[in-house]
KETORDREN-83104 format. One record per residue: residue number from 1; residue in three letters; z, x, y of N, C-alpha, C in turn. Coordinates in steps of 0.02 Angstrom, whole numbers, plus 50000, padded with zeros to 5 digits. Last residue first. Layout:
NUM,Ala,Z,X,Y,Z,X,Y,Z,X,Y
...
% end
This chain:
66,Unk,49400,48277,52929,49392,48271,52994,49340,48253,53040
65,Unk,49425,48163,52795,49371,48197,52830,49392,48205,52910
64,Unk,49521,48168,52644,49513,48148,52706,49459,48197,52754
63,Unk,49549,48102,52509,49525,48149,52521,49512,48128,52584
62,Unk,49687,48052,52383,49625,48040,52442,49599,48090,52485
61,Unk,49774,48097,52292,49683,48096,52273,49627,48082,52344
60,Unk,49907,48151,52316,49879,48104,52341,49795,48152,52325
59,Unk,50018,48189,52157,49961,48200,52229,49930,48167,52250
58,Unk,50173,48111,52132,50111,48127,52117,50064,48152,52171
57,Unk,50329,48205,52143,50274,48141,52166,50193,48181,52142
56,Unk,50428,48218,51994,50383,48236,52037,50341,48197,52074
55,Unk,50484,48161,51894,50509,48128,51955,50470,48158,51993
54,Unk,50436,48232,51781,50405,48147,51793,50428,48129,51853
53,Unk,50494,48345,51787,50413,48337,51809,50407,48273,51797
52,Unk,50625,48325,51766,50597,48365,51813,50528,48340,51843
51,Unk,50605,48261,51619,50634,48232,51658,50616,48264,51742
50,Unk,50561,48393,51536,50494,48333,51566,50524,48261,51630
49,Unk,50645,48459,51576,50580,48483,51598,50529,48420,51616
48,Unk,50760,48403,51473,50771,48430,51546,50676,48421,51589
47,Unk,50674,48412,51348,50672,48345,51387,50712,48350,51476
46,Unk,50668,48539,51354,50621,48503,51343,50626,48428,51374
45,Unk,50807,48565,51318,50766,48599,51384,50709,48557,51416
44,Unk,50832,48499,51214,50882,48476,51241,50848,48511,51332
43,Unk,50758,48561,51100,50724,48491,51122,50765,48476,51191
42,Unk,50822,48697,51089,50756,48701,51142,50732,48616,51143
41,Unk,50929,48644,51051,50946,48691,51136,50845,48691,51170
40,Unk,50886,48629,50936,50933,48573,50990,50941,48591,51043
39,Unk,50845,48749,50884,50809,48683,50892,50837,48637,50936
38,Unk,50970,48838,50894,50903,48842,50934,50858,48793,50934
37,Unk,51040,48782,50807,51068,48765,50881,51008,48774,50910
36,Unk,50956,48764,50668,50986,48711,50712,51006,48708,50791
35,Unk,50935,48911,50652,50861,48863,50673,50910,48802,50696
34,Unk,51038,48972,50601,51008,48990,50658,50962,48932,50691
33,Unk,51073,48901,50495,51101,48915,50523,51110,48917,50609
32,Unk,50940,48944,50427,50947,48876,50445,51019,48857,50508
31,Unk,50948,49083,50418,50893,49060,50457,50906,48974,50443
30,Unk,51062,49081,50337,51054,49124,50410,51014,49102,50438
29,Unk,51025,49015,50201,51082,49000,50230,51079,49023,50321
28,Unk,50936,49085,50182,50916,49055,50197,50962,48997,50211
27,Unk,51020,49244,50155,50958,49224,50194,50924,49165,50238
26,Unk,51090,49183,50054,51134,49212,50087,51074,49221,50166
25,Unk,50986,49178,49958,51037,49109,49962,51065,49109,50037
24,Unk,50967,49293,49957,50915,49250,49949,50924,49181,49992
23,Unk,51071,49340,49865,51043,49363,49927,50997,49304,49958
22,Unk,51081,49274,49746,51147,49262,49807,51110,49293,49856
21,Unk,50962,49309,49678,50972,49244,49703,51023,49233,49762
20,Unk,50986,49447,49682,50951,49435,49712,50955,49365,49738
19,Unk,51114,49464,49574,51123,49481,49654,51054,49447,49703
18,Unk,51054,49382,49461,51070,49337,49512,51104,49392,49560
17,Unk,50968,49481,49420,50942,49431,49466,50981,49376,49499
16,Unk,51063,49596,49394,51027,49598,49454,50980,49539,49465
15,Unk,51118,49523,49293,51155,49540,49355,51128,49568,49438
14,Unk,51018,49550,49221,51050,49452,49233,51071,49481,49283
13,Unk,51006,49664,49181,50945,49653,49207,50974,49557,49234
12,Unk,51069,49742,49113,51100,49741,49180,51038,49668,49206
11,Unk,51129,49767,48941,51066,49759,48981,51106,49737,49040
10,Unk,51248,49826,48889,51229,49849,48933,51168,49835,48987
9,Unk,51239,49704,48784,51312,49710,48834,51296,49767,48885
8,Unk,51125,49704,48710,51143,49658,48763,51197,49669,48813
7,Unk,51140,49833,48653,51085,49839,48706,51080,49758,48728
6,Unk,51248,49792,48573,51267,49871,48617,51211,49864,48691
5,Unk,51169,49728,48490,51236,49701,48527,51262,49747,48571
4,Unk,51093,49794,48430,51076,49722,48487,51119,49701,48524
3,Unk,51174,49870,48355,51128,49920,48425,51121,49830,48479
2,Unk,51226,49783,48278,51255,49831,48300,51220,49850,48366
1,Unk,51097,49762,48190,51131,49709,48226,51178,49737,48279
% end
């Protein structure tokens, strides 16, 4: 009983999964982080662009003969 109790208080093996979970966490915390301004900066271009190109005049289709 002795040793089980010697070879729970040294097993490491909890401590290294939750370092991994806080990593993990710590990851996908960064890439959401990240993904908001860059999503809003690229719909916020996007509609710049298409505003641009709808005021464009259209081409004239007619085709003229000398």
């Amino acid at each position: 009983m002795v040793e089980m109790v010697k070879q729970f208080v040294n097993d490491e093996t909890a401590a290294v999964t939750v370092d991994w979970v806080v990593l993990t966490a710590a990851i996908v915390f960064l890439g959401v982080a990240i993904a908001i301004p860059v999503g809003t900066e690229t719909n916020t271009l996007a509609q710049k662009i298409g505003t641009n190109v709808g005021a464009m005049p259209a081409p004239s289709t007619e085709i003229e003969f000398d």
